[in-house]
C-alpha positions as CSV (number, residue, x, y, z in Angstrom):
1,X,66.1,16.9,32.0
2,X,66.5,13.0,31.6
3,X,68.5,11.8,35.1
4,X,68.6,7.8,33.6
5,X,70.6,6.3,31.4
6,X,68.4,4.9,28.0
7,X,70.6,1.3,28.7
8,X,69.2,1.2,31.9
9,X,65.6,2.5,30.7
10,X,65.1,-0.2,28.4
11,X,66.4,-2.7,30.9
12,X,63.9,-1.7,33.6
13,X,61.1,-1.8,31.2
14,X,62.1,-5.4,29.3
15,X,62.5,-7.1,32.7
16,X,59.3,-5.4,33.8
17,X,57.3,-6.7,30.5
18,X,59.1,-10.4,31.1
19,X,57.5,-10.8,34.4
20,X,54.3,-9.4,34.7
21,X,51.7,-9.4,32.6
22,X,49.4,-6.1,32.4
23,X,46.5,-5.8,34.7
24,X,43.3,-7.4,33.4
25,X,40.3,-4.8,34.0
26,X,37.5,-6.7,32.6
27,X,34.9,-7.5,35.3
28,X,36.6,-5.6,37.9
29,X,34.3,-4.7,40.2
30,X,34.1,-0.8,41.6
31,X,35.1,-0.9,44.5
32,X,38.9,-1.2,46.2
33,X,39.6,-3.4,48.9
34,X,40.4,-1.1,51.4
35,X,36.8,1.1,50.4
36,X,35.1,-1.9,52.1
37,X,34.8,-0.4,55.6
38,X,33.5,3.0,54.5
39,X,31.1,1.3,52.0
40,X,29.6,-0.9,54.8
41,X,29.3,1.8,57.4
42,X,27.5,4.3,54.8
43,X,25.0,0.7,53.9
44,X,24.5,0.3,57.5
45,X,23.5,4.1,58.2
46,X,20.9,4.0,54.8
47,X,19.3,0.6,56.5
48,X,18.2,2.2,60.1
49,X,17.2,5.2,58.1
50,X,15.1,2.5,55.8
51,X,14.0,0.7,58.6
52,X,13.4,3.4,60.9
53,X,10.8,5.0,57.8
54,X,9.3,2.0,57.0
55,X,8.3,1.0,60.6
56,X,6.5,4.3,60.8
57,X,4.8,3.4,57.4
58,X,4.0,0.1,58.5
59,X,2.3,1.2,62.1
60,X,-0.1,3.7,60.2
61,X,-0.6,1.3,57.7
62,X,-4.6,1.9,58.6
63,X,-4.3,5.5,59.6
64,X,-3.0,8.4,58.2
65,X,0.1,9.3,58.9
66,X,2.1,12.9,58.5
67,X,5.0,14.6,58.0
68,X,5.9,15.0,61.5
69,X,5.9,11.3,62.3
70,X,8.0,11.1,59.3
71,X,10.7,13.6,60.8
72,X,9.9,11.5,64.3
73,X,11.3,8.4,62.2
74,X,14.5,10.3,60.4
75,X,15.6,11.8,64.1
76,X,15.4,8.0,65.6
77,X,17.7,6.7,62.6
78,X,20.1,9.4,62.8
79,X,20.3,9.1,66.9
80,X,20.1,5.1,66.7
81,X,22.4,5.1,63.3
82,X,25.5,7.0,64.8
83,X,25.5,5.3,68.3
84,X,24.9,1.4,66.1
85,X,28.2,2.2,63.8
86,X,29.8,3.9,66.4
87,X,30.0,0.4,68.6
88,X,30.7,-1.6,65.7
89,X,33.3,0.7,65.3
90,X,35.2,0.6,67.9
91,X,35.0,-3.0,67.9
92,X,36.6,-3.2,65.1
93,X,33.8,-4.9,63.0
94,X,33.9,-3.0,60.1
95,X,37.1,-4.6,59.1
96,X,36.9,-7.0,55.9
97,X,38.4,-9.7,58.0
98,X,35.6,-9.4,60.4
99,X,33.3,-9.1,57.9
100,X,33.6,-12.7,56.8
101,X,33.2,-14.1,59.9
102,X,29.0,-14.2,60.1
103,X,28.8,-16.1,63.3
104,X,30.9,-13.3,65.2
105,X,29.1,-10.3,63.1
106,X,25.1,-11.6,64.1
107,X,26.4,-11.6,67.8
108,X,28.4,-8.0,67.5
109,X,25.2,-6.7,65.4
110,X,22.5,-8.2,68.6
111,X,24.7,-6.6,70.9
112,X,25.3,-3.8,69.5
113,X,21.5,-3.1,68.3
114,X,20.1,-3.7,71.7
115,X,22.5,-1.2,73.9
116,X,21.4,1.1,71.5
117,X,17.6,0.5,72.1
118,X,18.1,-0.2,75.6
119,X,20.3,3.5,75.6
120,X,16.8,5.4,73.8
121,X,14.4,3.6,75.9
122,X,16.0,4.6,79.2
123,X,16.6,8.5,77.3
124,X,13.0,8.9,76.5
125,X,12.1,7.7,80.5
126,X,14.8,10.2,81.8
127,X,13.1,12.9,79.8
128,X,9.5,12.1,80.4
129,X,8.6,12.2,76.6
130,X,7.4,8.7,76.1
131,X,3.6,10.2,75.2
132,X,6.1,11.7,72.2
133,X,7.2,8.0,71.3
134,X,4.7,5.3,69.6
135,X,5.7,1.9,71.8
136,X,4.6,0.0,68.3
137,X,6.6,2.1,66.0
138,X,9.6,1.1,68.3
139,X,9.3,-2.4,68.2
140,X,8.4,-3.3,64.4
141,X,12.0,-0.4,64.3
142,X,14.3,-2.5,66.4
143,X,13.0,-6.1,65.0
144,X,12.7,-5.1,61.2
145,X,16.4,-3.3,61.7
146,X,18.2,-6.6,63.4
147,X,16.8,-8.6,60.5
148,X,17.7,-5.9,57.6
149,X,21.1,-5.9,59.7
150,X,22.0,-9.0,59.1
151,X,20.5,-9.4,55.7
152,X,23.3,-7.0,55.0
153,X,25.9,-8.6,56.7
154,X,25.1,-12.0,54.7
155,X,25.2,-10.6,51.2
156,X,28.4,-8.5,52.1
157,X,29.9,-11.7,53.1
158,X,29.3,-13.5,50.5
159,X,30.1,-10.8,47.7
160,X,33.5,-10.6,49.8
161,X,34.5,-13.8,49.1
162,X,33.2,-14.1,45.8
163,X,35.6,-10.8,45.2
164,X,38.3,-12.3,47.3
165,X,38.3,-16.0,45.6
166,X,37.9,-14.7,41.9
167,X,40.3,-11.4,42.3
168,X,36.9,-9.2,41.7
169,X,38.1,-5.5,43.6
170,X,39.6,-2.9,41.5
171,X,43.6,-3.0,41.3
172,X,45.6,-0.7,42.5
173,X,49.2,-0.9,40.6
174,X,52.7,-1.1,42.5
175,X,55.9,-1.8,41.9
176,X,57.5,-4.7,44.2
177,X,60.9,-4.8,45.4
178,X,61.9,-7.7,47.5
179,X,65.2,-9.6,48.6
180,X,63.2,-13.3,48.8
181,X,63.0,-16.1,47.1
182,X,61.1,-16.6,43.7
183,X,59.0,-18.5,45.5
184,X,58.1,-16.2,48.3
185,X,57.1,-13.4,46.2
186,X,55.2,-15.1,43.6
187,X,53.0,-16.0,46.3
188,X,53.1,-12.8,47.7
189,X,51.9,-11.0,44.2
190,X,49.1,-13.8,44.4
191,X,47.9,-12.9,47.9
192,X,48.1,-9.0,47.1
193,X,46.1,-9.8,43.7
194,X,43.1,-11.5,45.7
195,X,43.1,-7.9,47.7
196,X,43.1,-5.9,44.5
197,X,46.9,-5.3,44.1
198,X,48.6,-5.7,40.3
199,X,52.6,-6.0,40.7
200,X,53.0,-4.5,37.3
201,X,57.0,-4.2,38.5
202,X,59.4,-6.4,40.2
203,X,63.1,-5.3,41.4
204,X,65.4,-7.6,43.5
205,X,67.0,-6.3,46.2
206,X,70.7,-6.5,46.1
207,X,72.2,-8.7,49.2
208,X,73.5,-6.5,51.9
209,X,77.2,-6.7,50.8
210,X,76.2,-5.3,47.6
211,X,77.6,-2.3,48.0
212,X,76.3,1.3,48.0
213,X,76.5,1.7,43.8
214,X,74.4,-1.4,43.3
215,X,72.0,0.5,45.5
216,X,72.1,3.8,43.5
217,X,71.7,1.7,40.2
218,X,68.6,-0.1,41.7
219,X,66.8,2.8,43.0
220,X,67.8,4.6,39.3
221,X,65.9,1.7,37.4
222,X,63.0,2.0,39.6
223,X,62.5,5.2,39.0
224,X,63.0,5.3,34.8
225,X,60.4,2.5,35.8
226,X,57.5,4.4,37.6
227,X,57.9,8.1,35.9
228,X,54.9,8.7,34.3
229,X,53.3,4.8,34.8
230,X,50.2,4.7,36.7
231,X,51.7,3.7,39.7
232,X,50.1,4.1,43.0
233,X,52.6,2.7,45.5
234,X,55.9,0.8,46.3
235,X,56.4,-1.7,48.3
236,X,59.6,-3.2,49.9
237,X,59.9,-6.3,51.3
238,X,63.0,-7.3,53.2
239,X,64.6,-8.2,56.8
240,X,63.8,-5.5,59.1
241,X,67.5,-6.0,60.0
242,X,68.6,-4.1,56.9
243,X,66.3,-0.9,58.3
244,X,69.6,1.5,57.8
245,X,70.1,0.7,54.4
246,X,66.6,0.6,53.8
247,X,66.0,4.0,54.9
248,X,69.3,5.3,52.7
249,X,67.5,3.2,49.8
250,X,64.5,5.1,50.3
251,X,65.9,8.5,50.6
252,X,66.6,8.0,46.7
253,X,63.5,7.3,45.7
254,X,62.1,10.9,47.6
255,X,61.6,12.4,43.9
256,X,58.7,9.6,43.6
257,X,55.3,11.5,44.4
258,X,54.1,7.3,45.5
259,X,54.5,6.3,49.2
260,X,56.4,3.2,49.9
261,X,55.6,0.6,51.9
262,X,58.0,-1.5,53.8
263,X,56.7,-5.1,54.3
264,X,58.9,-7.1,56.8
265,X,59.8,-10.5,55.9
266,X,62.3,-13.3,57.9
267,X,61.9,-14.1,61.4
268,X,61.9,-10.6,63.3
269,X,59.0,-10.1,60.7
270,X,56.6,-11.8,63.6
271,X,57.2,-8.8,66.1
272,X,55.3,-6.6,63.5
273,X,52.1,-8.3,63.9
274,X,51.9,-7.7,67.6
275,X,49.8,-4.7,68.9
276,X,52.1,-1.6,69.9
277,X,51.0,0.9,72.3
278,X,53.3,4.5,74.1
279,X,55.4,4.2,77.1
280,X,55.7,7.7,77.5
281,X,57.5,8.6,74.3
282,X,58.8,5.6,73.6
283,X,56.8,3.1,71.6
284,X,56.6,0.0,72.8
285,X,55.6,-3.9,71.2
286,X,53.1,-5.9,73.0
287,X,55.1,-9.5,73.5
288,X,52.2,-10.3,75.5
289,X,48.8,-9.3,76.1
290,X,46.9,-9.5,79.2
291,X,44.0,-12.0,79.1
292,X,41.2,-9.4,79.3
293,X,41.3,-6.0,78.3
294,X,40.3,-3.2,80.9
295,X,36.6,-3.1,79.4
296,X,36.4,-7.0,79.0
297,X,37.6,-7.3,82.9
298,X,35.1,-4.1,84.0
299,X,32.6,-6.3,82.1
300,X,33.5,-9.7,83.8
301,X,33.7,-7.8,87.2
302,X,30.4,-6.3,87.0
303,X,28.7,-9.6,85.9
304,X,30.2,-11.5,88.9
305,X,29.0,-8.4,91.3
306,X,25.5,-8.5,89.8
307,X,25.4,-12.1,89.6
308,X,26.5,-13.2,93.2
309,X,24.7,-10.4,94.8
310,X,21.3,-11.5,93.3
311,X,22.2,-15.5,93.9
312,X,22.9,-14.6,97.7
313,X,19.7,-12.9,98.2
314,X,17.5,-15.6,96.5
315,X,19.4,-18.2,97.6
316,X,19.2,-16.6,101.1
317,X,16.5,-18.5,102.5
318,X,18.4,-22.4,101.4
319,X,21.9,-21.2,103.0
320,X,19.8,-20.6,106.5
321,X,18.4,-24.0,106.6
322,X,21.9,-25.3,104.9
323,X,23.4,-23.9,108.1
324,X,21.1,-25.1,110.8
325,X,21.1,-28.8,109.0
326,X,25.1,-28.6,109.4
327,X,25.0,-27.2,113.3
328,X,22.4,-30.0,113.9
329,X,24.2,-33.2,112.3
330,X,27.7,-32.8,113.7
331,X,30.0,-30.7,116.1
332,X,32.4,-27.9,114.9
333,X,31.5,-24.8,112.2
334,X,28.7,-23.9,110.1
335,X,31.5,-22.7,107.7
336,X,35.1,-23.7,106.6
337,X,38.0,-21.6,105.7
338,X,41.0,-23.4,103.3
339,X,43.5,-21.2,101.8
340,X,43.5,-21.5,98.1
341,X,46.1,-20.0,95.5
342,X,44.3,-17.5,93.2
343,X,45.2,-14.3,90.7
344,X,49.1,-14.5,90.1
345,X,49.9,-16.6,92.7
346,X,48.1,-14.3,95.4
347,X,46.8,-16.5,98.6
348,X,43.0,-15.6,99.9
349,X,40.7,-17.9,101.9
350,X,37.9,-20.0,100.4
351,X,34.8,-20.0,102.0
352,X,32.7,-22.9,102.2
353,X,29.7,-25.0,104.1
354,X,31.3,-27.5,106.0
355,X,30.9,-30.7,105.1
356,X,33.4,-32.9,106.8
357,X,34.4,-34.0,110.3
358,X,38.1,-32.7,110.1
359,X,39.1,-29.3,108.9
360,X,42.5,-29.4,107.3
361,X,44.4,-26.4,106.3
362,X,48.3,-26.9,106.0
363,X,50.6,-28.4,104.6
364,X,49.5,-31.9,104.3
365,X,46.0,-32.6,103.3
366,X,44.5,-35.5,102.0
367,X,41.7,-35.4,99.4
368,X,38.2,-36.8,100.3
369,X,37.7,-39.8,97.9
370,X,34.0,-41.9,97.4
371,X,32.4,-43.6,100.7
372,X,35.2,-40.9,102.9
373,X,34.5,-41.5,106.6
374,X,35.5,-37.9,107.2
375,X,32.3,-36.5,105.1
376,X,29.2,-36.2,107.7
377,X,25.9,-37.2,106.6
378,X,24.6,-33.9,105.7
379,X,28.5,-33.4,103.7
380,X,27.4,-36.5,101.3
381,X,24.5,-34.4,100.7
382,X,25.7,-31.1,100.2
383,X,29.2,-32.2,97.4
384,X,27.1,-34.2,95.5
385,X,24.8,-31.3,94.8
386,X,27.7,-28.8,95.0
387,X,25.4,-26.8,98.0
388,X,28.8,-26.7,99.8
389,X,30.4,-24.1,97.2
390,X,27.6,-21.4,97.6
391,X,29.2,-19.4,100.2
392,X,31.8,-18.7,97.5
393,X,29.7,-16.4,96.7
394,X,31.2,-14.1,99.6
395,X,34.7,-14.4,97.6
396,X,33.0,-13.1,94.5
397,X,31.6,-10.1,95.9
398,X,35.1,-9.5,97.6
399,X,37.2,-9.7,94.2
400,X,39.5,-12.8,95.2
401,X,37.1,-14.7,92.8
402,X,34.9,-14.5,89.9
403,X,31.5,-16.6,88.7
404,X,33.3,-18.7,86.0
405,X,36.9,-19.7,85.8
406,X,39.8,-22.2,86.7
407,X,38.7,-23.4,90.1
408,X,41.3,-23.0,92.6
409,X,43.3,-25.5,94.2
410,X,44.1,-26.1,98.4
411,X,47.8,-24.3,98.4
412,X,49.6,-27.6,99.5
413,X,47.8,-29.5,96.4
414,X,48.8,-26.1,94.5
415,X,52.7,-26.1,95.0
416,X,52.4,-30.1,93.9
417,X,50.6,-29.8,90.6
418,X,52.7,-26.9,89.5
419,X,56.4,-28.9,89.9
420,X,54.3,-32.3,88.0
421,X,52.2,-30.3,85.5
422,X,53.9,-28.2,82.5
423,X,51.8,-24.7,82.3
424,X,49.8,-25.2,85.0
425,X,51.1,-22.2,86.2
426,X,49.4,-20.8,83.3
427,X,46.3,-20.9,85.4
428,X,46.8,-17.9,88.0
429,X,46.5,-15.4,85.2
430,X,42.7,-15.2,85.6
431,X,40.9,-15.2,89.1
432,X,39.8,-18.6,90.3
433,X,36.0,-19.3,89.7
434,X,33.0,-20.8,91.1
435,X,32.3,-22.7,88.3
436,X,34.4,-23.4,84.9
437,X,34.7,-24.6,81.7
438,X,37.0,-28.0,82.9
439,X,33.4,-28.1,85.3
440,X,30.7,-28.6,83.0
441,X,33.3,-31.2,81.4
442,X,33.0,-33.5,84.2
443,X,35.7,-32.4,85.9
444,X,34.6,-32.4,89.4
445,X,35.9,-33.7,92.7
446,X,39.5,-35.0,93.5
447,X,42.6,-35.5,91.0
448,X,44.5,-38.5,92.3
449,X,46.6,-39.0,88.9
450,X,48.7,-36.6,87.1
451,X,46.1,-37.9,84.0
452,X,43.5,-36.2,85.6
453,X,45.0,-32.7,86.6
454,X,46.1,-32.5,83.0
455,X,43.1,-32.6,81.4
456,X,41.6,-30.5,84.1
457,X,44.6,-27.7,83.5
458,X,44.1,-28.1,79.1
459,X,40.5,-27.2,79.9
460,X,41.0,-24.4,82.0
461,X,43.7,-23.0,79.5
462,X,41.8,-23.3,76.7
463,X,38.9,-21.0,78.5
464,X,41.8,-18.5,79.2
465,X,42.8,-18.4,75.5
466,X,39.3,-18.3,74.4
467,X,37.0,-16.1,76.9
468,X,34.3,-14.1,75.6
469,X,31.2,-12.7,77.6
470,X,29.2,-15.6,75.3
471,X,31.3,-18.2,76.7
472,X,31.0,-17.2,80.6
473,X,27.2,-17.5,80.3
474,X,26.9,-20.7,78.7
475,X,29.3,-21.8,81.1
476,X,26.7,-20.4,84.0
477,X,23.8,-21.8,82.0
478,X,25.6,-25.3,81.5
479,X,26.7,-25.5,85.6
480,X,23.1,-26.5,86.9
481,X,22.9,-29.4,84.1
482,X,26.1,-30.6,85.3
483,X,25.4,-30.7,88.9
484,X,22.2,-32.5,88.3
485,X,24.6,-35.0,86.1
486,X,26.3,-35.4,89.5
487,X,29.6,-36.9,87.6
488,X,32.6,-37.1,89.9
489,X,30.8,-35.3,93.2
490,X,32.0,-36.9,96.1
């Protein structure tokens, strides 16, 4: 039984031939877009198989070797394998967009490869069956692995873009139905074509005063349209303001077995990019993210636990003699105690060696400048070769502080800079650390100009923005160069 009117058939189909051309299949490649992921998981689990097979054949390359060392080598791939793509996994990393970024992928793939080692080394231990385990098959297995890791990740790259840039991935056809501009959705039909997408319709949208028959009409021609053409889905772009007549729109085109796809266009269309996540039944949009996740901060925390405890105890012996060389230069306390303002806002006491004759903690304090009369003999000694900051070790291990971040300012210098400086609040959202990355860029020591809080604040934002694990430890590794620098200690 024919629903459409022929008038409106041969409409549909006229406009439809006036706009788009059919999809060219010649040197299409076999793959779709979307098939990357899976592709480069399954590529990933024949490598450490390869590897795993080849290291056994390369370790009896002057013995003979047998069938049960090659089952030995099959069990390690499968074990290693699933726990490697796993990780990747749930990083993400499998994702085409990831994919392209190499420098990201080598670290994600070292990473990843050497948990998983570490994670069978300490399994064999735990079950006492390293006699079971040939050291030598294990090491030419994780090195010849990494490399035929990342051999993979560099031609999958590359073929990626060379499929992106010259339109390479099989189509998949749709039919486009948009209220935009001309100019909008050509460009929109180019971006879908680099991903493998051929708009082989195109519909306007009527304008939401319309009118409910202009809807019916529409939704009539797009089905003559797609009945019986190799259509695979619809898409729908449009202001996510017009969601109730979208969804009555879309009610129409039920007898379609295609699903459609609403893409969300205008300015709400932003709020759609942003994570979601339940609260309770509701679902909610992430407006704003904290600035580590709960397994980046467990991370962080444990780093800073591992880190200070091992720096106290082999430091140990230079904060003794530290101490006595303060007691024996001047009067007053081996240590000094400043409030400082830390994670949102939250007061906690700084601990440090003391290294001047005055200890001021209030609401008035001057900062010690070059040739202060206030810094004792051994104090010169101890800023300009940051000796004075160790104890903040203590704060580390207590949580008010962490190795690496924004370094914390006395509360009466805090209040000041956060009336003159825009953002500075912006700080408090990470705890305040020993060293940072506004540190190892010379700044050190006392801000008398608003010029020089600024660029201390734009450095210590930029950190916040940007923090990986990578970026902590050069920051650690980059600290000792500074301080032998000795730029702005005083």
């Amino acid at each position: 039984m024919n629903f459409v009117d022929p008038q409106v058939a041969a409409s549909a189909r006229s406009e439809a031939a006036r706009n788009f051309a059919p999809m060219e299949t010649e040197g299409k490649w076999p793959i779709r877009y979307k098939s990357i992921e899976a592709f480069t998981i399954c590529i990933d689990l024949v490598t450490v198989l390869l590897a795993s097979v080849f290291s056994t054949l390369l370790y009896h390359i002057n013995s003979a070797w047998t069938a049960t060392d090659i089952d030995k080598a099959v069990g390690s791939a499968i074990i290693a394998s699933a726990l490697f793509v796993c990780l990747l996994k749930i990083k993400s990393k499998y994702k085409p967009t990831e994919l392209l970024v190499m420098r990201d992928q080598i670290h994600a793939v070292f990473l990843a490869w050497t948990f998983v080692f570490l994670l069978l080394a300490s399994a064999v231990g735990a079950l006492k069956i390293s006699n079971e385990v040939s050291r030598g098959t294990g090491l030419i297995f994780a090195l010849l692995g990494f490399a035929l890791l990342i051999a993979n990740r560099a031609i999958i790259s590359a073929l990626l873009r060379k499929g992106l840039s010259a339109r390479k991935f099989a189509g998949t056809n749709i039919v486009l139905i948009t209220d935009q501009p001309q100019s909008h959705h050509a460009g929109l039909a180019h971006t879908l074509a680099m991903f493998g997408f051929c708009v082989t319709g195109h519909f306007s949208l009527p304008p939401p005063s319309a009118g409910s028959g202009y809807r019916k009409r529409l939704s009539t021609r797009v089905i003559e349209h797609t009945r019986g053409a190799e259509i695979e889905e619809i898409v729908v772009e449009t202001d996510p303001s017009r969601w109730s007549e979208l969804r009555e729109f879309v009610a129409d085109l039920r007898v379609l077995p295609f699903p459609v796809v609403f893409v969300p266009a205008g300015a709400a269309s932003d709020m759609f990019r942003r994570p979601t996540r339940s609260l309770g039944s509701t679902v909610c949009i992430e407006l704003q993210r904290r600035p580590l996740t709960f397994a980046e901060f467990g991370i962080k925390r444990s780093i800073d636990v591992i880190g200070a405890g091992l720096a106290l105890i082999i430091l140990s012996p230079l904060l003794v003699v530290v101490a006595l060389a303060i007691k024996l230069d001047s009067p007053g306390p081996v240590l000094f105690w400043q409030k400082r303002c830390g994670f949102n806002g939250r007061n906690f006491a700084i601990c440090k060696f003391r290294t001047m004759s005055v200890l001021e903690d209030g609401p008035s304090i001057v900062q010690a400048g070059s040739d202060d009369s206030r810094i004792t003999r051994i104090g010169k000694w101890l800023r300009r070769t940051s000796i004075d900051e160790l104890p903040q070790l203590f704060n580390v291990l207590d949580g008010s502080m962490s190795l690496v971040g924004p370094r914390p300012h006395a509360v009466a210098h805090d209040g000041q800079f956060d009336k003159a400086i825009r953002n500075y609040a912006f700080r408090r959202r990470v705890r305040p650390g020993l060293t940072g990355w506004a540190q190892i860029h010379g700044c050190r020591g006392p801000t008398p100009t608003a010029a020089t809080i600024e660029r201390r604040v734009e450095y210590d934002l930029w950190y916040i923005d940007n923090w990986s694990l990578r970026l902590d430890l050069a920051i650690l590794l980059q600290t000792p160069v500074e301080v032998l620098r000795g730029r702005n200690a005083y």
